[in-house]
N, C-alpha and C positions, 0 to 999 in steps of 0.2 A: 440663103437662110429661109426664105419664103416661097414658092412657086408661084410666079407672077403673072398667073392670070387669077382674075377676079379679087375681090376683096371679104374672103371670108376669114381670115386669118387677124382682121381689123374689128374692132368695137365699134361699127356703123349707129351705134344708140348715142354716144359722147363724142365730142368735138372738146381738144383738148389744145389750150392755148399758151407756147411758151415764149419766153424772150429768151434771146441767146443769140450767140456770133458766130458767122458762115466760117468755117474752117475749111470747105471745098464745097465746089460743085461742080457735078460730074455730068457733064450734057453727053448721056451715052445711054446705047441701045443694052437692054430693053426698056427700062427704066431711066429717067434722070432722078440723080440724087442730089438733096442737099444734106451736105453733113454741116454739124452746127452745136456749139459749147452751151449750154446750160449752168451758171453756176445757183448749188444748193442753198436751202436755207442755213445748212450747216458749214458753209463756206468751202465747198466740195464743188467740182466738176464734173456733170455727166455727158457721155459723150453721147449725142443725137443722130438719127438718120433719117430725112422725110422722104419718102418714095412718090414720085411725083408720073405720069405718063409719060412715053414716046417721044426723042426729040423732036421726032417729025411729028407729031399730033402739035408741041408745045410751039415747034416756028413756025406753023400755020395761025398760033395764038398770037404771035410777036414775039417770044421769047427770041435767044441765041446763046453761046456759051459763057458772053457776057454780060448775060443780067443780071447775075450773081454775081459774088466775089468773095474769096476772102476777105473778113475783117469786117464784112458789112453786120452792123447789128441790127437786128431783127425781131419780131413778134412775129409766131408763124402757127398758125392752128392746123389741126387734121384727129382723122380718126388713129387711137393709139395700137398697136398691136394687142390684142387678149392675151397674150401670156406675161404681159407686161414687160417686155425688151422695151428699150430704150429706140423705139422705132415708131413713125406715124405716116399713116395715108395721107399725105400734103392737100391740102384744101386751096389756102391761102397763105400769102404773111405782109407784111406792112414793115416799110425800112424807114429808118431812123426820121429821114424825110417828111415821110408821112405818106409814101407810095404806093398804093396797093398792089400786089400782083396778085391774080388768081391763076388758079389752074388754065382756066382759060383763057387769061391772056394779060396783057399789062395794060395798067389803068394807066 
């Protein structure tokens, strides 16, 4: 969908904050993704995709393929695509816990 280098394809000006449930995570090259349910105000589902870096940049962070999970709910911010797909540059997110993970590593 995107060519994944760089992030011009991203709104770099807004950081855009949702809650919603991990429906997979995909710890794979070139990108890891988290995919993740959003429901609307109009009681509708939209389906999410946060693009996050390089396995290997994220397990030098501490991440692995199980930091994530399905079912985990979540608050996850990032920069959102400009053409407005249901798609965002992963920044951060924070699980039910109260856990942080960033990009750069687990709190």
């Amino acid at each position: 969908m995107f060519a994944h280098h760089g992030t011009a394809n991203y709104d770099m000006t807004t950081v855009t904050t949702l809650k919603g449930t991990i429906t997979d995570f995909q710890f794979i090259n070139p990108h890891t993704l988290i995919l993740f349910d959003v429901k609307t105000d109009k009681g509708g589902v939209e389906h999410w995709e946060a693009e996050a870096t390089s396995p290997n940049h994220l397990s030098r962070a501490g991440w692995n393929r199980h930091t994530l999970k399905s079912g985990d709910e979540i608050t996850i911010s990032g920069n959102r695509a400009k053409n407005g797909a249901t798609v965002m540059r992963f920044q951060k997110l924070v699980l039910s816990n109260g856990q942080e993970i960033k990009e750069g590593g687990v709190e």
